[in-house]
N, C-alpha and C positions, 0 to 999 in steps of 0.2 A: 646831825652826826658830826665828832669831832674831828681835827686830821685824821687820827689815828685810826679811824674807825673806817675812813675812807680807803686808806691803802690796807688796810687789813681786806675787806670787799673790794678794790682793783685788784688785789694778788689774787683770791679766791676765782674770780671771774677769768683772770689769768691762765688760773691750775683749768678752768672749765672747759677754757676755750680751745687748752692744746689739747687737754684731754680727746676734746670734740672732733678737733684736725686729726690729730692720731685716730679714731676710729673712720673717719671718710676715709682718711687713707689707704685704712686696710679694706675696706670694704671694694672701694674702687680697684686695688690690686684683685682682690678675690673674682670682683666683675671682670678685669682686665683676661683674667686665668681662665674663669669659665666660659668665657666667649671665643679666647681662642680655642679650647677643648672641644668646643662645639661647633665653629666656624675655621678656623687655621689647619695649618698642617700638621700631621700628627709625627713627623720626622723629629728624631732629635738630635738632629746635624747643627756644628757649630760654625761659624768663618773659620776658614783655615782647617777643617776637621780633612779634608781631601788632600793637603800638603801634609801626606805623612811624614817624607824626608825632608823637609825644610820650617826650620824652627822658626817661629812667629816670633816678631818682639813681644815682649809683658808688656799688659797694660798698668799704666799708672794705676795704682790704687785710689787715689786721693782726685783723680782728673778721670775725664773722657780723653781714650788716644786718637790722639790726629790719624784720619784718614788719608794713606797717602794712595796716589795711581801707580799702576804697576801695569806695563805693558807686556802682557805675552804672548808667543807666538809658537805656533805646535801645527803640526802637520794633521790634518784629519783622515783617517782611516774609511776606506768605503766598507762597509757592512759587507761580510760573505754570508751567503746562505748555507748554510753546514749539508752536507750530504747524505742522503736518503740511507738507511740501514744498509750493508751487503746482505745481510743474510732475510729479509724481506723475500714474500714469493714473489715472483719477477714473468711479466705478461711482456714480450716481445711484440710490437708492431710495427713494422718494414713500410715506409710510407715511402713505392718508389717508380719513379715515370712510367710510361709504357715503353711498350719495344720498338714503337713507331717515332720515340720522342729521342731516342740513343743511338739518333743517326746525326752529322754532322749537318746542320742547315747552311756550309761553306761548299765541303766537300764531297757529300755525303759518304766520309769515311765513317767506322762505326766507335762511337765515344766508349772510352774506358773508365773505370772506375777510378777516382783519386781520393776518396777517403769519405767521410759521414758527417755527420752533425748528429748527435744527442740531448735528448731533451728527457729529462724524467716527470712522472704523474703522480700524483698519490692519489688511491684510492679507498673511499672507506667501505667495506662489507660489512653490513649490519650482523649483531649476535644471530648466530643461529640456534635455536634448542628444539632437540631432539629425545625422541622418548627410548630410550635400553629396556629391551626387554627381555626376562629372564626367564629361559623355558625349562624347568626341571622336568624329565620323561620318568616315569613311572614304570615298574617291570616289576613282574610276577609269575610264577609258574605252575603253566595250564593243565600238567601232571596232574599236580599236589590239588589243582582246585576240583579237578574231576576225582579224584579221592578222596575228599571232602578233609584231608588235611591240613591241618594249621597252615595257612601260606603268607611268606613273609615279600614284602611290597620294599623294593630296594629303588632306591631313589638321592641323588647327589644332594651332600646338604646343602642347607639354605643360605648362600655367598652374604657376609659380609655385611654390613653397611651401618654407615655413618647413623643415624637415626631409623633404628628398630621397626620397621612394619611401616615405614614412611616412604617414598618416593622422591627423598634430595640423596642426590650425591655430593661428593667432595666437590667439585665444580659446580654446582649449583649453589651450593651452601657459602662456598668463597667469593663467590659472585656477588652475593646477597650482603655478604658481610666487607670485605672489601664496596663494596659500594656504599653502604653507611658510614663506615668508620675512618676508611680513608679519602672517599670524592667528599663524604656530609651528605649524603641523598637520606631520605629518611622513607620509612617505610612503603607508606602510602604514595609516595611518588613510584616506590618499585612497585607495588601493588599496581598502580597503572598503566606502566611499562608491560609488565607480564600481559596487563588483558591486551595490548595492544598485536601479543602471538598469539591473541584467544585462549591465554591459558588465565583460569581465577584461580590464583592464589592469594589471599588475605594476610595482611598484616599480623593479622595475630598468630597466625602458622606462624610466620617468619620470624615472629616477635620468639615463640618457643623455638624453634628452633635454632636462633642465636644464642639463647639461656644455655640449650642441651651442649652445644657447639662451645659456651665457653666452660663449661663442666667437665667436659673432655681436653681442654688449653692447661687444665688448672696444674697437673701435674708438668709441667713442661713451666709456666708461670713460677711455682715453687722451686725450679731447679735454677731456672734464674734471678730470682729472690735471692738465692744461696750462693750464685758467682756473684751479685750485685756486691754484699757483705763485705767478701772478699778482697774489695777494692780500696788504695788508699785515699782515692777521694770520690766522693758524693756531691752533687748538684741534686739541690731540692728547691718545690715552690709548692704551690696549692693555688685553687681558684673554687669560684662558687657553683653550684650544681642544685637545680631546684629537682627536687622529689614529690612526685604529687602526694604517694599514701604515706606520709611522715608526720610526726609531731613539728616538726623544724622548717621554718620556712626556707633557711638557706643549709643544705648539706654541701660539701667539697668532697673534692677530687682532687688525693694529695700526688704528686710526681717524685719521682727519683732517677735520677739517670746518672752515668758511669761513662769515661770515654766522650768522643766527640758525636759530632751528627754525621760522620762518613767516615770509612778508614783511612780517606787519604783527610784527615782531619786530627787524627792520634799526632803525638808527640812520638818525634823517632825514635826508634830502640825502645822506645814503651810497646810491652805487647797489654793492651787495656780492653777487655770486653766494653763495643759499645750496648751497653742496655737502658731501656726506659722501662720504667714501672710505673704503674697508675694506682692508688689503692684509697676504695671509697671509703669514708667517714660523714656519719651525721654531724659531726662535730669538729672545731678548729681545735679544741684543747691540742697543748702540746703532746699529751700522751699518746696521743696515735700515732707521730714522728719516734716514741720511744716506742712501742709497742713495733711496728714494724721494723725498726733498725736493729731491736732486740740483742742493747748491750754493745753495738758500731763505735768504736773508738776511733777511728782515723777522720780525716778531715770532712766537713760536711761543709759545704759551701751552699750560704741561704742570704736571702735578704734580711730588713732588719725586724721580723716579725719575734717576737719574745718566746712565741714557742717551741723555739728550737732549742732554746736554751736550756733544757730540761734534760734533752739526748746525753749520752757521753763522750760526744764526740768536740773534735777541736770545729768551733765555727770560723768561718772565714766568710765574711763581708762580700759585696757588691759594690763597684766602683759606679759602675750605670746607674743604679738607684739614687747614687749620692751626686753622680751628676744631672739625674732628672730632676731633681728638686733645685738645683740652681738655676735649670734650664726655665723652671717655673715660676721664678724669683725673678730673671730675665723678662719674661714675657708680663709677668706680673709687673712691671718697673714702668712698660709701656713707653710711649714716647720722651720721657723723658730721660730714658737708658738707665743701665745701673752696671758704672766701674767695679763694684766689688766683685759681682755676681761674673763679670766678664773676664777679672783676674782668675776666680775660682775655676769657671771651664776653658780658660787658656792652661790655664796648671794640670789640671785634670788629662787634657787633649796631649798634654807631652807623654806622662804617663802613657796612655794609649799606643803611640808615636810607638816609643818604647817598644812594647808588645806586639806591634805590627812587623816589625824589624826582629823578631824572637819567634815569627811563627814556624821556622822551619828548623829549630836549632834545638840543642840535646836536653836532659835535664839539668844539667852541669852550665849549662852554658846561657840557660836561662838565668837559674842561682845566680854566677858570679854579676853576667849583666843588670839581672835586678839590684844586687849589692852596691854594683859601680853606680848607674843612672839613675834607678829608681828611687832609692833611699833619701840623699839627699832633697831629692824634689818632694820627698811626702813630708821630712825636716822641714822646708821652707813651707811647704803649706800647712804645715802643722801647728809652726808660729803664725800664719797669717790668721788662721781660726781661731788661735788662742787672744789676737789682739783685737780680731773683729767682733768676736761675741759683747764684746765690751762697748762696741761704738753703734751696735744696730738694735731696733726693737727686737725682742724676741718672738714677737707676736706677727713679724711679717715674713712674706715666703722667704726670705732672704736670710731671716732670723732662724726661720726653723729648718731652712737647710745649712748654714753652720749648725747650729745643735745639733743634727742628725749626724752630720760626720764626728765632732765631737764627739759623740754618746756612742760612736759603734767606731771609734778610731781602732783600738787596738784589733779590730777581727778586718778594718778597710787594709791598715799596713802589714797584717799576716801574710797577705801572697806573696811578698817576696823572700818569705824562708824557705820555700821549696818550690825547685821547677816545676813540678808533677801541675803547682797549681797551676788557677787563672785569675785574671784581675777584677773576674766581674764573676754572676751567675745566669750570661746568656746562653748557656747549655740547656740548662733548664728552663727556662723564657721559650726557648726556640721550639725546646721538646713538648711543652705542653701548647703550646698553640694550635696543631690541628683538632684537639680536641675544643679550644675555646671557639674554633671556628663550625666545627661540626656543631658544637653547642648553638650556636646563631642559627640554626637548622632546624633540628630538632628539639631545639627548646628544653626539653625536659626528658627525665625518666620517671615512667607512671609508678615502678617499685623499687623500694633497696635491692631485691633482686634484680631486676635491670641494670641496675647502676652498678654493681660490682659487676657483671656481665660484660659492661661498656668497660670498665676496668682492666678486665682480662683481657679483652681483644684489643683496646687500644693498647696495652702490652707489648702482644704480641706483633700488631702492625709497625710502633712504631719501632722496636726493636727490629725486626726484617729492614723496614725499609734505611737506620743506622748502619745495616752491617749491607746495605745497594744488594740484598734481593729483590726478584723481582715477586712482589707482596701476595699475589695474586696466585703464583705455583706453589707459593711455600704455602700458602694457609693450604691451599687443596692438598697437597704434601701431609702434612702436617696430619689432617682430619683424617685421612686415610690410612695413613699409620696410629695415630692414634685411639681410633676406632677398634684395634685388635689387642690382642690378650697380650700381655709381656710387652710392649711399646719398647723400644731402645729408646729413652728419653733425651741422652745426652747427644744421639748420634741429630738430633732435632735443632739443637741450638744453633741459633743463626750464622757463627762463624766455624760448628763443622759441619754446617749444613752445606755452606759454598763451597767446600771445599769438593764436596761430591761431582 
């Protein structure tokens, strides 16, 4: 081989070998990632994320920042234990000497009273269940029978009830159902509970009777579908949901919510129905976000899933998601740290900062402060992604979360054009998680009928418990009135239900 032949194969070997480094690299980051996912903390708290009011220096882009020590000093608060209900029923026990002991052992003058000590108990009383029994009396007249007269048999009609020629009442039925849908007890665990009062009742009652129970929801469901609409901004997500009798291995369970997760969580002088909606699909396509919003023009706040893009509504970003994927670029970096990744969620965490400092103040007053503080800083990290894309592989976590802010920038800096919004889509995160956890439970639903059934009542619980009902009297509430001819539907919605 001549020179030339030689450094033409030293370059080739060259191009192979980074090649070859670049792929261990990304490999070991992706080991890095999955081992903490599977081993680490799942928190995604940052240094400094707890110093809301006090601004962190930036870090060097180009360097790691010197750690410096910082001494501080704070006073520690001892823990109060908060106090028992007043309105609790309340068992008196007087724990007091005898008469022989309230005599003076000086003088035997007779001791007075100076005042008590208290101490409270808590007790628990297991459920009790009891059987109602309904005696219709029968009357007939013994004239008419001894005259062999037509005789007519008058008798009170037949009371009521939640499921026809069955034996659950509203309280039983909410019992049942609150205990799935909001502890996560799944059937067969209540199926064993019952036998433990010697009563057999199976699963598969119970199974129909939450079906019947959410077929009765549905018209109350529909009417909060119709205030959902009505609202200027929407938080959605989706997650996966297995179905046993389906063609589909994976169906979802898409969310929608309105409003905060409590009313002391609304924005002031916003009067905002908090509602959550659940609505099953076999499928992610984005037309079931269009099918259910049915034509929604105001803001939808979603992550960066493509399917939402289909709706007619204005999207607006997730700040969280875009800080998760740095977070994972960070942990991905592993011991040998990564400044860029550490600029991007110091930048991010001000933002935040921002917002924490905004939780109590108007629409107006959000606006102008996002104008003043926030703007600028999404300008400075807007050029920081525009120069870093240029200096990092694309292919590693650090690379793909620049491109993700990149690629969904305009809907991440939308939330500062209106107070009404929020910076992130933890509404919806927050809302659909006790279903993800009741999922962890019961694993599955055996039909699309079940699952939309889980749909309606997770609805309906997670809406009560937004608007701090307590879950458990409204559903019985709720089945009770609803069980009868002419329902007042409106008078049912969770916020003028409290108000009764």
């Amino acid at each position: 081989m001549n020179e030339k032949e030689y450094q033409s194969r030293i370059a080739e070997l060259e191009a192979l070998l980074e090649e070859k480094s670049a792929r261990i690299a990304y490999l070991e980051e992706q080991f890095r990632v999955a081992q903490h996912k599977q081993f680490g903390k799942s928190t995604e708290g940052h240094p400094g994320q707890g110093e809301l009011f006090n601004e962190a220096e930036e870090l060097v882009v180009e360097a790691e920042a010197e750690t410096a020590e910082e001494a501080i000093s704070y006073t520690r608060k001892k823990p109060v234990r908060k106090p028992l209900p007043k309105d609790l029923p309340r068992e008196v026990i007087v724990h007091d000497i005898s008469d022989e002991e309230k005599i003076c052992g000086c003088c035997a003058g007779e001791l007075h009273r100076i005042g008590e000590d208290k101490s409270e108990k808590l007790q628990f009383i297991p459920a009790q269940v009891k059987v109602i029994e309904h005696v219709r009396p029968k009357y007939a007249c013994r004239t008419c029978e001894k005259d062999g007269i037509s005789n007519t048999i008058k008798q009170a009609p037949v009371p009521h009830s939640v499921i026809p020629k069955g034996y659950a009442t509203p309280s039983l039925l909410s019992q049942i159902i609150t205990s799935k849908y909001q502890y996560g007890l799944p059937l067969y665990r209540q199926e064993a509970m019952f036998k433990q009062h010697g009563i057999e009742l199976s699963r598969k009652t119970m199974a129909d009777w939450i079906i019947r129970c959410a077929e009765l929801f549905k018209p109350l469901y529909g009417q909060l579908h119709q205030h959902l609409l009505k609202q200027p901004v929407i938080a959605a997500d989706e997650t996966t949901l297995k179905v046993v009798e389906t063609e589909k291995a994976n169906s979802y369970m898409w969310l929608y919510a309105s409003g905060a997760d409590s009313p002391a969580g609304n924005i002031p002088g916003i009067k905002t129905p908090n509602i959550v909606l659940y609505d099953y699909h076999n499928s992610r396509a984005g037309q079931c976000a269009v099918d259910f919003l049915d034509g929604y023009n105001g803001y939808l706040q979603v992550d960066g899933y493509q399917g939402y893009e289909q709706t007619q509504a204005t999207l607006i970003g997730c700040w969280a998601h875009a800080r998760r994927k740095f977070m994972e670029a960070k942990k991905g970096a592993g011991k040998k740290g990564s400044g860029k990744a550490d600029w991007a969620l110091n930048h991010i965490q001000k933002l935040y900062r921002i917002e924490t400092q905004l939780k109590d103040k108007t629409v107006e007053e959000r606006y102008l402060t996002r104008q003043e503080k926030s703007q600028p800083l999404l300008n400075q990290l807007h050029a920081w992604l525009m120069k870093s894309v240029q200096q990092v592989l694309p292919k590693t976590k650090l690379g793909e979360a620049i491109q993700y802010c990149l690629n969904q920038w305009e809907k991440l800096a939308r939330y500062t054009l209106d107070g009404q919004l929020n910076i992130d889509n933890n509404r919806a995160e927050r809302a659909i998680k006790p279903f993800v956890i009741g999922r962890k439970n019961w694993l599955f639903s055996q039909t699309a009928t079940g699952a939309n059934a889980s749909a309606v009542l997770y609805s309906i619980l997670e809406t009560a418990k937004a608007n701090d009902l307590n879950v458990f009297e409204y559903v019985m509430s709720c089945l009770d009135v609803l069980s009868k001819p002419e329902a007042d539907i409106e008078q049912l919605l969770p916020w003028q239900f409290a108000k009764r």
